[in-house]
N, CA and C atoms as a LAMMPS dump frame, in Angstrom:
ITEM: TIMESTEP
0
ITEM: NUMBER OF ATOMS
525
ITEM: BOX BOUNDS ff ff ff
-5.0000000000000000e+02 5.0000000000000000e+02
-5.0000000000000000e+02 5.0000000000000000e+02
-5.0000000000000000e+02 5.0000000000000000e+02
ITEM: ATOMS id mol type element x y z
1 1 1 N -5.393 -423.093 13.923
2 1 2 C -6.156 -423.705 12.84
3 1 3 C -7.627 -423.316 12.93
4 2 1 N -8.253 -423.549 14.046
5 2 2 C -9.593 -423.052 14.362
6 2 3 C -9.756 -421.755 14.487
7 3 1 N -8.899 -420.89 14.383
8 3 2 C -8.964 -419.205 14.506
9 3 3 C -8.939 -419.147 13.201
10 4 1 N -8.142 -419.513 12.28
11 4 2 C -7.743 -419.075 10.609
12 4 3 C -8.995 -419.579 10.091
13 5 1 N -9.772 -420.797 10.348
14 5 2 C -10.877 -421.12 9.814
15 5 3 C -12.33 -420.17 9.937
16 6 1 N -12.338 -420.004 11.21
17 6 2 C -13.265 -418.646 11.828
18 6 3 C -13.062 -417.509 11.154
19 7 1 N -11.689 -417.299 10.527
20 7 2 C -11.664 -415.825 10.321
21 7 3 C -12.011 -416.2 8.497
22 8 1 N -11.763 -417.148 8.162
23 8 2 C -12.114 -417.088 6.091
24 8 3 C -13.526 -417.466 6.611
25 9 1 N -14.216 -418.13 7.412
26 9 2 C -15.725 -417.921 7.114
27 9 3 C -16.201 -416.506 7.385
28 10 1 N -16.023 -416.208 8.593
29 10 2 C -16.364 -414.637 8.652
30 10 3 C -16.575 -413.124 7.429
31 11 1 N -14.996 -413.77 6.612
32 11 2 C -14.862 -413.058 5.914
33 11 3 C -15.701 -413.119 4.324
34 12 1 N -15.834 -414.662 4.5
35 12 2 C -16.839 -415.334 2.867
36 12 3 C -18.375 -414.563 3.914
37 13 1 N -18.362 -414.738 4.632
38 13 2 C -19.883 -414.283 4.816
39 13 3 C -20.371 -412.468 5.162
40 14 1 N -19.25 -411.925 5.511
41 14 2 C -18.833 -410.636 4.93
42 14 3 C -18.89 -410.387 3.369
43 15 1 N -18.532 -411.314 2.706
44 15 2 C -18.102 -410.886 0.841
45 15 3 C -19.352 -411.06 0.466
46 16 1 N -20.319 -412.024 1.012
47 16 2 C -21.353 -412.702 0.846
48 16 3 C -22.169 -411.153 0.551
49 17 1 N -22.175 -410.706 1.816
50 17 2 C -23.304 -409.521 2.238
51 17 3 C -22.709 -408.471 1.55
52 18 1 N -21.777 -407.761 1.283
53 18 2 C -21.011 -406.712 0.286
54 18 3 C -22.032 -407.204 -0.846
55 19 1 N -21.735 -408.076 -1.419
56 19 2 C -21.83 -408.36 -2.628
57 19 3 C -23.12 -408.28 -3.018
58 20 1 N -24.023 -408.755 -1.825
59 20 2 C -25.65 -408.707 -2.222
60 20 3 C -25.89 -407.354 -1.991
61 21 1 N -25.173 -406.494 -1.663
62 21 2 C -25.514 -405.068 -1.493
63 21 3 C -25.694 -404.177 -3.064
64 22 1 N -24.465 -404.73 -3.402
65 22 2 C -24.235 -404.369 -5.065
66 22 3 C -25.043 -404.925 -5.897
67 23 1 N -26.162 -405.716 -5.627
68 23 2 C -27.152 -406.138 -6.538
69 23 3 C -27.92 -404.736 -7.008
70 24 1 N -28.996 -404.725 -8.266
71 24 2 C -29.498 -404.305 -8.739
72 24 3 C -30.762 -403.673 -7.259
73 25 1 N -31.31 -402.617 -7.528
74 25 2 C -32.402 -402.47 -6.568
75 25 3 C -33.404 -402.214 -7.208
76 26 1 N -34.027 -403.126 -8.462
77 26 2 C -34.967 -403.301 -9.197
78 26 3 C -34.651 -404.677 -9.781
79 27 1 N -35.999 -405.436 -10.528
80 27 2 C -35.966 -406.579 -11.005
81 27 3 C -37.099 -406.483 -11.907
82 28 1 N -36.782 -407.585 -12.835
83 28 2 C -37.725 -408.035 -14.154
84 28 3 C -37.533 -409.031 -14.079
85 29 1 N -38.51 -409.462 -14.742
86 29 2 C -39.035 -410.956 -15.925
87 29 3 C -39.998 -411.182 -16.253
88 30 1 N -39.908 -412.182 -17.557
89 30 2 C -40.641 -412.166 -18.296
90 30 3 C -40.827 -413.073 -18.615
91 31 1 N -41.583 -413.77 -19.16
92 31 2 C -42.458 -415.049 -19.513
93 31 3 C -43.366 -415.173 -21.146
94 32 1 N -43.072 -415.692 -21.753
95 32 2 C -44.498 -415.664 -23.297
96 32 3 C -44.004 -416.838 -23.657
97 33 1 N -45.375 -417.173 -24.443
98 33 2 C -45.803 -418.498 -24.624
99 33 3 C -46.946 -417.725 -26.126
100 34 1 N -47.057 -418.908 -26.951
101 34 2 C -47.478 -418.385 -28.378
102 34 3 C -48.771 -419.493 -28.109
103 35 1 N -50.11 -419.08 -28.06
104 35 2 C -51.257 -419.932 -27.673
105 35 3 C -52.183 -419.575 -28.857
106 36 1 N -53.141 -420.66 -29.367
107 36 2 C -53.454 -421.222 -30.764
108 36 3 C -55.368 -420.346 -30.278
109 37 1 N -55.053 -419.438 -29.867
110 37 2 C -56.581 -418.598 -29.259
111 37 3 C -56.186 -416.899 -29.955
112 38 1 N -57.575 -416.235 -30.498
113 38 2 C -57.43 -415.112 -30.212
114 38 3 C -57.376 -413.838 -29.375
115 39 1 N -56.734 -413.035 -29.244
116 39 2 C -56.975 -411.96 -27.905
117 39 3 C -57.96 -412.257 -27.594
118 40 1 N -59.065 -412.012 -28.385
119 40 2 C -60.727 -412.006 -27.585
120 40 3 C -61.197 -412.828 -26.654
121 41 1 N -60.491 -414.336 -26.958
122 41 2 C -60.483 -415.306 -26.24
123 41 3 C -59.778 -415.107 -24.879
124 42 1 N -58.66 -415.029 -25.029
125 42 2 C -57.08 -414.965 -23.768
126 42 3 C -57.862 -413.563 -22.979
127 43 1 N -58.247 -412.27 -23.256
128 43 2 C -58.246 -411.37 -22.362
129 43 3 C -59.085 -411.679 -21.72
130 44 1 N -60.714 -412.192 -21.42
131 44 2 C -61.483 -412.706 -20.538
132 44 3 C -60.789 -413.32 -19.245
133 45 1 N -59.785 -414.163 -19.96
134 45 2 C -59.021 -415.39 -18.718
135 45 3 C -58.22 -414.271 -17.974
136 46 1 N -57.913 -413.526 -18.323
137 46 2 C -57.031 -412.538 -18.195
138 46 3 C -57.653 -411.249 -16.696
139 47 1 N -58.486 -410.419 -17.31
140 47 2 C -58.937 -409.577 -16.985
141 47 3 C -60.265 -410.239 -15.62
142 48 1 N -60.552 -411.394 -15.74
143 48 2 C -61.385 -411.093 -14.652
144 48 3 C -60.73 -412.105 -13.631
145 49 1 N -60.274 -411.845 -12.767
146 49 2 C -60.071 -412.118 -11.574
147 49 3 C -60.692 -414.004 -10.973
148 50 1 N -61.559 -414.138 -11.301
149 50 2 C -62.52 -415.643 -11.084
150 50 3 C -61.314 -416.374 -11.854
151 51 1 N -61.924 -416.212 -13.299
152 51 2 C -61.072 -416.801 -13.997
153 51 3 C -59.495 -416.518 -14.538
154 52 1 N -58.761 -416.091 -14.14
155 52 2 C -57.677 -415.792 -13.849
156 52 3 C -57.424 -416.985 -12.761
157 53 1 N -58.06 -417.412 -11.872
158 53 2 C -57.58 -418.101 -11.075
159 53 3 C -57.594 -419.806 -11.419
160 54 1 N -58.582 -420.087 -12.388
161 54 2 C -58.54 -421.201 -12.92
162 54 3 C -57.394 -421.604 -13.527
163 55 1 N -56.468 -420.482 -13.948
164 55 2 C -55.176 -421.076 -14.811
165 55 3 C -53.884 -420.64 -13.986
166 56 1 N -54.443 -420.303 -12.411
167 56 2 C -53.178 -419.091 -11.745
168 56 3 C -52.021 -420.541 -11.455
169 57 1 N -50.701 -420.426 -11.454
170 57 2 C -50.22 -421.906 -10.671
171 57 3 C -49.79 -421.43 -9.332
172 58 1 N -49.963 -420.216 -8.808
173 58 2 C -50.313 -420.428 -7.273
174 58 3 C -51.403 -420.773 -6.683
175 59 1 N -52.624 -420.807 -7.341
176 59 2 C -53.58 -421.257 -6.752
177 59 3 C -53.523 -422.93 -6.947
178 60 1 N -52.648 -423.38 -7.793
179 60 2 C -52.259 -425.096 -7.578
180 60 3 C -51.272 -425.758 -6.609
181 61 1 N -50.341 -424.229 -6.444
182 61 2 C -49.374 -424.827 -5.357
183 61 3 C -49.886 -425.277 -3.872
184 62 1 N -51.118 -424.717 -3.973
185 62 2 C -51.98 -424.852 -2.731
186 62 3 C -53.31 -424.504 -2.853
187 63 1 N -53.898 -425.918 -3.258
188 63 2 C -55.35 -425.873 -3.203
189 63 3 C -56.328 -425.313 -1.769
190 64 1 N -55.274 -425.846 -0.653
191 64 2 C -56.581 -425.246 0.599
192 64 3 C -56.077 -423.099 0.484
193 65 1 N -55.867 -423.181 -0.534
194 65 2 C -55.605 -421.325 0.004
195 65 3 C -56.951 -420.567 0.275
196 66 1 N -57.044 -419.878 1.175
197 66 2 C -57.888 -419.166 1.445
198 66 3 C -58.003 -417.902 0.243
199 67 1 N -59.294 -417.519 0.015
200 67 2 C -59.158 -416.278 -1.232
201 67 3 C -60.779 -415.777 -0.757
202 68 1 N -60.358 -414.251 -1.524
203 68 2 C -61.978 -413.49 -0.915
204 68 3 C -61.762 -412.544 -2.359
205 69 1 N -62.62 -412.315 -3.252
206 69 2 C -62.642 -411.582 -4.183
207 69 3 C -63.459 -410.129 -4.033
208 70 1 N -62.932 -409.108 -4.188
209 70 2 C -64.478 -408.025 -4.097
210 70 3 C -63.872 -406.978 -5.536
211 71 1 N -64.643 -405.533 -5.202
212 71 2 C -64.711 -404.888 -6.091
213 71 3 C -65.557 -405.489 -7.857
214 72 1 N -65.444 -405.118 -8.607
215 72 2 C -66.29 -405.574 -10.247
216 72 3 C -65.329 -407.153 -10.238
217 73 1 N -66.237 -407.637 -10.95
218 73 2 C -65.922 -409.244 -11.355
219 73 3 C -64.736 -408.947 -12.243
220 74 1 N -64.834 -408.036 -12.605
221 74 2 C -63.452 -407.886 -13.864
222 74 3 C -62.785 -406.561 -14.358
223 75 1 N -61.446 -406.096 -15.331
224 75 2 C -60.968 -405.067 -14.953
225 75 3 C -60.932 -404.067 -13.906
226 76 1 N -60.673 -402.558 -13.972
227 76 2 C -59.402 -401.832 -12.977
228 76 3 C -60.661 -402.129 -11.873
229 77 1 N -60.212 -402.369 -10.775
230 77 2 C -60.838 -402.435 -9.489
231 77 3 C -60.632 -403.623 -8.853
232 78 1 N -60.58 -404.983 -9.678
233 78 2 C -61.217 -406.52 -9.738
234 78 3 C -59.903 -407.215 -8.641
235 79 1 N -60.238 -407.514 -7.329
236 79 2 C -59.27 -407.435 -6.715
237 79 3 C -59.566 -409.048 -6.098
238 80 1 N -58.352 -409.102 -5.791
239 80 2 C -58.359 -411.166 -5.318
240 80 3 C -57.099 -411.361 -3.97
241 81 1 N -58.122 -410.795 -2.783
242 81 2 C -56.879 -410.986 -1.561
243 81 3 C -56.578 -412.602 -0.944
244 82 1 N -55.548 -413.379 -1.033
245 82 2 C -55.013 -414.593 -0.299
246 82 3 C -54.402 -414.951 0.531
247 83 1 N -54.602 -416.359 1.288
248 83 2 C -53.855 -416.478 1.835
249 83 3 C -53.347 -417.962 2.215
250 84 1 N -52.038 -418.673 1.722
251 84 2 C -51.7 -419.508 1.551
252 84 3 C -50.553 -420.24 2.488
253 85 1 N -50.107 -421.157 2.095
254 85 2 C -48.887 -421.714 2.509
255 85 3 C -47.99 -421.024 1.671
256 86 1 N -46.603 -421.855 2.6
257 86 2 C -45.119 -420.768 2.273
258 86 3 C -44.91 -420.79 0.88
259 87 1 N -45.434 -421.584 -0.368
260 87 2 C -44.898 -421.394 -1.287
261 87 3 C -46.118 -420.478 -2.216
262 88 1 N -46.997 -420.37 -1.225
263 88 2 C -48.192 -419.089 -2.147
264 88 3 C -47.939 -417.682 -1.257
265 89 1 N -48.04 -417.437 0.328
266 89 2 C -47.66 -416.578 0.956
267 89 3 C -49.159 -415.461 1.013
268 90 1 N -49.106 -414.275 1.353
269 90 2 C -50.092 -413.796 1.618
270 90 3 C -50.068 -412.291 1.19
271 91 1 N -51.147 -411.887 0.103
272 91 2 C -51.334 -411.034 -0.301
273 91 3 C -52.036 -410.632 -1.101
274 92 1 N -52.179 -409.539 -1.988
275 92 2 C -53.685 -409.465 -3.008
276 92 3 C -53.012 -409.14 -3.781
277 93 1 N -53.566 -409.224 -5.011
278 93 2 C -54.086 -409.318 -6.299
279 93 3 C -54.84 -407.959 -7.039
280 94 1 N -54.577 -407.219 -7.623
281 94 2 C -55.662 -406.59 -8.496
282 94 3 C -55.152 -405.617 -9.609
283 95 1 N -56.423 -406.134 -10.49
284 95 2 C -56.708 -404.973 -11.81
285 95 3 C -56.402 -403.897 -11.771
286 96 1 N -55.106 -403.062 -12.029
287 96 2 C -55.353 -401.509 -11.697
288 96 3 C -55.408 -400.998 -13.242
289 97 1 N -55.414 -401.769 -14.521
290 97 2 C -55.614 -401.008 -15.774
291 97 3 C -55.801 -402.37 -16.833
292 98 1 N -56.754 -402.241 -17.832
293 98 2 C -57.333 -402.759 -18.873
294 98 3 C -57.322 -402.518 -19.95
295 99 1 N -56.975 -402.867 -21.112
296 99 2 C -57.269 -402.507 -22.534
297 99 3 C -57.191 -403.424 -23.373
298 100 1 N -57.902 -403.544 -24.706
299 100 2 C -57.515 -404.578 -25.631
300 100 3 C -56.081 -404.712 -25.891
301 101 1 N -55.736 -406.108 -25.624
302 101 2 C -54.209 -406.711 -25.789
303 101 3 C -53.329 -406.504 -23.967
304 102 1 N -54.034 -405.854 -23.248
305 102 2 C -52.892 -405.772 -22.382
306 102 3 C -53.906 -405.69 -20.439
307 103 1 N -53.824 -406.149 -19.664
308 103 2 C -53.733 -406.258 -18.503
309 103 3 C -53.042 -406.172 -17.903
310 104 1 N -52.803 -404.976 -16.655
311 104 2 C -52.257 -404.496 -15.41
312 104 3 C -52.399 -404.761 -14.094
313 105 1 N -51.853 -405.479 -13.488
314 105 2 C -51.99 -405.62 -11.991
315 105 3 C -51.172 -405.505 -11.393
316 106 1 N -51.406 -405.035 -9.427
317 106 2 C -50.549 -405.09 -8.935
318 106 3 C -50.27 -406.046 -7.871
319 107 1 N -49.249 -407.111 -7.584
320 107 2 C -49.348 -408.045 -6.4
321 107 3 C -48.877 -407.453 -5.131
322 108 1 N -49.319 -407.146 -4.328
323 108 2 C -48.588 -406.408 -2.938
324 108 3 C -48.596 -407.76 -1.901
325 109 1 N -47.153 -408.244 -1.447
326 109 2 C -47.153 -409.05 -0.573
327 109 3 C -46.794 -408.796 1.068
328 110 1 N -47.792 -409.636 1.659
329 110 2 C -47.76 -409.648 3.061
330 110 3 C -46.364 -410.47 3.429
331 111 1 N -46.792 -411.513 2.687
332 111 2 C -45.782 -412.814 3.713
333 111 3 C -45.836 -413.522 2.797
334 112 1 N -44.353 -414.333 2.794
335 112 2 C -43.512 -414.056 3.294
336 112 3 C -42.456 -413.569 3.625
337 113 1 N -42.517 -412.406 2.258
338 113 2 C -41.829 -411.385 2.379
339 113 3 C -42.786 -409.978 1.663
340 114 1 N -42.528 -409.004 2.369
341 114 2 C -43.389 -407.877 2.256
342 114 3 C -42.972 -407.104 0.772
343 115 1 N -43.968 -406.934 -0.098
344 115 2 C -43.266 -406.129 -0.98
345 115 3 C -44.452 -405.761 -2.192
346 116 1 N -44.288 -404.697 -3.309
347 116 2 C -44.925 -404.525 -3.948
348 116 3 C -44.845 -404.614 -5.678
349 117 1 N -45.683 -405.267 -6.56
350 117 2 C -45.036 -405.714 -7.525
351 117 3 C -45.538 -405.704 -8.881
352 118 1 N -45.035 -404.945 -10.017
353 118 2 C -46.293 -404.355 -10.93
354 118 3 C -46.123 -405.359 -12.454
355 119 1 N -47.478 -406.057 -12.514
356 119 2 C -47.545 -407.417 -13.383
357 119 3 C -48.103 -407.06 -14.274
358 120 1 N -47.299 -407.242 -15.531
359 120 2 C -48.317 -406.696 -17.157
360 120 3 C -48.469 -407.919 -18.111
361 121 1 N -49.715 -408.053 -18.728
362 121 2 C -50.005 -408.965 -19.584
363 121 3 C -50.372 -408.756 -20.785
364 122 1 N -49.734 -408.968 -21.841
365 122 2 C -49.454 -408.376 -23.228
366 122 3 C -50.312 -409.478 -24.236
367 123 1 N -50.775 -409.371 -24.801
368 123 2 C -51.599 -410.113 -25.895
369 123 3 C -51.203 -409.233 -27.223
370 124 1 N -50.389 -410.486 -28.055
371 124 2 C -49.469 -409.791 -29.057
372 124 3 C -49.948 -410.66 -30.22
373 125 1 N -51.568 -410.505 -31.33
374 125 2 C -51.84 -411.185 -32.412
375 125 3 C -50.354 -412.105 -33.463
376 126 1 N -50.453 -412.892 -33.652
377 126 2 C -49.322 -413.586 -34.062
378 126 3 C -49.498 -414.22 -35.207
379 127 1 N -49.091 -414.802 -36.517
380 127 2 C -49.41 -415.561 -37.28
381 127 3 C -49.555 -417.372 -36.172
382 128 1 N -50.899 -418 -36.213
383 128 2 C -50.608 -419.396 -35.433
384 128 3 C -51.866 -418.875 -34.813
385 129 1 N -51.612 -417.727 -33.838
386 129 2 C -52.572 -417.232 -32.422
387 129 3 C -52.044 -415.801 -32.287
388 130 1 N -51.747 -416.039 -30.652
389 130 2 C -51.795 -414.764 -29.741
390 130 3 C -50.366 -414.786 -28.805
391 131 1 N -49.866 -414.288 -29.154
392 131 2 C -48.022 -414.461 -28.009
393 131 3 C -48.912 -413.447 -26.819
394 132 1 N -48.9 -414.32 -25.898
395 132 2 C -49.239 -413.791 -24.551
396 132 3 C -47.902 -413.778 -23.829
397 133 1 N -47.491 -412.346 -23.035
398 133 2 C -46.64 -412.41 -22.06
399 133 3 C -47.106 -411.978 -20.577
400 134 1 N -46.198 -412.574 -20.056
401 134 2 C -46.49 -412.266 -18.304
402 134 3 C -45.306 -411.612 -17.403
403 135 1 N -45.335 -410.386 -17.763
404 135 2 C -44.19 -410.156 -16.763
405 135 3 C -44.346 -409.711 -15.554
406 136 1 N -43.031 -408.979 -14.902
407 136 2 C -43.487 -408.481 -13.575
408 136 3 C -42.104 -407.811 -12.998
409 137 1 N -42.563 -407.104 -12.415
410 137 2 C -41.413 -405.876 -12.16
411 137 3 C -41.61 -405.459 -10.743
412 138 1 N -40.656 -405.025 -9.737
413 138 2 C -40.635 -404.414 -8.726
414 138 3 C -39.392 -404.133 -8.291
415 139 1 N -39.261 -403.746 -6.901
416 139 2 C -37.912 -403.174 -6.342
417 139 3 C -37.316 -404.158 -5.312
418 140 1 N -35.853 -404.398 -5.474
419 140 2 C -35.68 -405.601 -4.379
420 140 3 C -35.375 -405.206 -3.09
421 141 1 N -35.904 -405.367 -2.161
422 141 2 C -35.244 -405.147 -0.65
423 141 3 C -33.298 -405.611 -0.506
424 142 1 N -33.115 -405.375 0.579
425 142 2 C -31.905 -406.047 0.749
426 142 3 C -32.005 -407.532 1.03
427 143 1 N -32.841 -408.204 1.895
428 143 2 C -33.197 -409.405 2.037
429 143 3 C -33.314 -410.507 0.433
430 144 1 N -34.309 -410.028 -0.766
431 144 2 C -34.459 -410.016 -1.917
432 144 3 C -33.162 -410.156 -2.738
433 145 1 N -32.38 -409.198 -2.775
434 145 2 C -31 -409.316 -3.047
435 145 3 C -30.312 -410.546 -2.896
436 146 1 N -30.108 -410.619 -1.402
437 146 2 C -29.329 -411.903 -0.708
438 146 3 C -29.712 -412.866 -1.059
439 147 1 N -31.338 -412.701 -0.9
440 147 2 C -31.853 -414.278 -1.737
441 147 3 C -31.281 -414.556 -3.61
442 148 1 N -31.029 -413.546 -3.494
443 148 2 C -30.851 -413.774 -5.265
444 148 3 C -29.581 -413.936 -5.335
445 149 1 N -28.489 -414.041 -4.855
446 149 2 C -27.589 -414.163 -4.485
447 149 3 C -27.096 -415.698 -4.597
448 150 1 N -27.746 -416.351 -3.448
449 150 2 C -27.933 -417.221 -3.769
450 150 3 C -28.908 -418.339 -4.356
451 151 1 N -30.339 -417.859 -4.925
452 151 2 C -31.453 -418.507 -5.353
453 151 3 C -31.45 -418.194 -6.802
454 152 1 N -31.829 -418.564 -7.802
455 152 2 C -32.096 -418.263 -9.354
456 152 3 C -33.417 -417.271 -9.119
457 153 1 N -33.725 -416.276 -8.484
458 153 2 C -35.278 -416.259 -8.529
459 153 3 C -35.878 -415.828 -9.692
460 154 1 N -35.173 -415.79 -10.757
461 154 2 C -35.401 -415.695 -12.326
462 154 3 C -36.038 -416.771 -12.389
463 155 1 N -35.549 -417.765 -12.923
464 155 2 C -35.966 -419.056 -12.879
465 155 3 C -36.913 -420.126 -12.036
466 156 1 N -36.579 -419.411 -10.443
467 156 2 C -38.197 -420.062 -9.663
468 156 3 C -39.507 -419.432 -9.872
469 157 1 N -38.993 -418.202 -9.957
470 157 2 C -40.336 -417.642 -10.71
471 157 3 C -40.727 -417.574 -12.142
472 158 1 N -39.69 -417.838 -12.501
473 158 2 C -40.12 -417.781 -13.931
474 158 3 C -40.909 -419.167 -14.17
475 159 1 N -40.423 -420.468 -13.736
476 159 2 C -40.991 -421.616 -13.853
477 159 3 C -42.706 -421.766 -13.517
478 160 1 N -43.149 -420.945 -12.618
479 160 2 C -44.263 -420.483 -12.393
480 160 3 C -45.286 -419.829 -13.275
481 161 1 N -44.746 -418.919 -14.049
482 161 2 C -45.039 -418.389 -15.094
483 161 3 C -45.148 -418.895 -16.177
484 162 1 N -44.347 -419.788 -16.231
485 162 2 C -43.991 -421.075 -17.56
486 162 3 C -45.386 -421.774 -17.286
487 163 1 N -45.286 -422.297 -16.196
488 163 2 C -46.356 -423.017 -15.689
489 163 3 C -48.493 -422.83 -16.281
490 164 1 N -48.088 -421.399 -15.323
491 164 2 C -49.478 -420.878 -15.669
492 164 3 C -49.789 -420.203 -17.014
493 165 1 N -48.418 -419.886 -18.23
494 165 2 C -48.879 -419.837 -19.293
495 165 3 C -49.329 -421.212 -20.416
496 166 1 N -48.608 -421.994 -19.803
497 166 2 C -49.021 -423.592 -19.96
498 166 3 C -50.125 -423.975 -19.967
499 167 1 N -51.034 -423.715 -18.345
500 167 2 C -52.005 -424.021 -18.293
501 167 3 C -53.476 -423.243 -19.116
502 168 1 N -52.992 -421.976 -19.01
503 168 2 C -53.296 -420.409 -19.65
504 168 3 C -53.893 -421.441 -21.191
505 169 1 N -53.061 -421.827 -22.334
506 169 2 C -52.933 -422.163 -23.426
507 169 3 C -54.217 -423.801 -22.931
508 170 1 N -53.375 -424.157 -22.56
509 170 2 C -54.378 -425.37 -22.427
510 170 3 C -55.994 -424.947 -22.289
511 171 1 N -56.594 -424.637 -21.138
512 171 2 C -57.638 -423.917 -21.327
513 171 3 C -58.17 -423.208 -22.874
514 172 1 N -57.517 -422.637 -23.097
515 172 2 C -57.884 -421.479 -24.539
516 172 3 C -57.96 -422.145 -25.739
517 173 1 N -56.979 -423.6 -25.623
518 173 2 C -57.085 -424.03 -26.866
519 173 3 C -58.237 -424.814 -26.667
520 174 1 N -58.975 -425.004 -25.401
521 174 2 C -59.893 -426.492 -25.355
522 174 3 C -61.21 -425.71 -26.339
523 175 1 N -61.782 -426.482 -27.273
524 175 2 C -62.845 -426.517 -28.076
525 175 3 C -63.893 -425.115 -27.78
């Protein structure tokens, strides 16, 4: 009885790891929110790095985070290195491209898991406002996989995104 049991866990945790192998070795998502501001307004919050952080919701998940900003206050250069608790983790931030309607960055993480990750922000004029999106794209490790496997990380991250386009709008619409 205790051998037959040993051997179907072995084997679910074998199917487990197969299976996260066959995951995708790239990822997306995406995030927009329709905010009652014009581009002119939203790309400022956007493009400079300071303020970018006033509406970031990792910088709420953990107020004591450590942060050091250098390079230009704003667009390609405008860089924001951190370092937080486990649910902010440790890594930088920066501007690598600018234009009316759209912001480029890249997040490269230290910890708590190492990886690199390319974030675009779309400012799309709308009848109302401005459909701002937030996406973000990179490559999954095998670890990444497994987690997705079993984690939504669509959805934990996406809720984040939900979050800070939330706050994003709030700001933009204030007076």
């Amino acid at each position: 009885m205790i051998k037959t049991t040993l051997i179907i866990v072995v084997l679910a945790i074998a199917g487990l790891l197969v299976f996260a192998a066959t995951r995708p070795d790239t990822f997306s998502l995406q995030r927009s929110l329709l905010i009652q501001a014009p581009p002119g307004k939203l790309q400022p919050l956007i493009n400079d790095m300071r303020q970018f952080n006033t509406w970031n919701p990792y910088e709420k998940k953990d107020p004591a985070v450590q942060g050091s900003y250098s390079g230009p206050a704003a667009g390609p250069g405008a860089r924001y290195a951190f370092k937080g608790n486990q649910d902010v983790g440790e890594g930088s931030l920066e501007i690598t491209a600018s234009a009316p309607g759209k912001v480029n960055m890249r997040l490269d993480m230290v910890a708590p898991m190492q990886g690199s990750n390319a974030i675009t922000f779309t400012l799309t004029p709308r009848a109302g406002g401005t459909e701002v999106s937030w996406a973000m794209e990179g490559n999954c490790s095998y670890i990444a996989k497994l987690m997705g496997v079993i984690f939504d990380m669509d959805a934990m991250i996406g809720r984040d995104f939900e979050a800070g386009l939330a706050s994003l709008k709030t700001l933009a619409e204030r007076g």
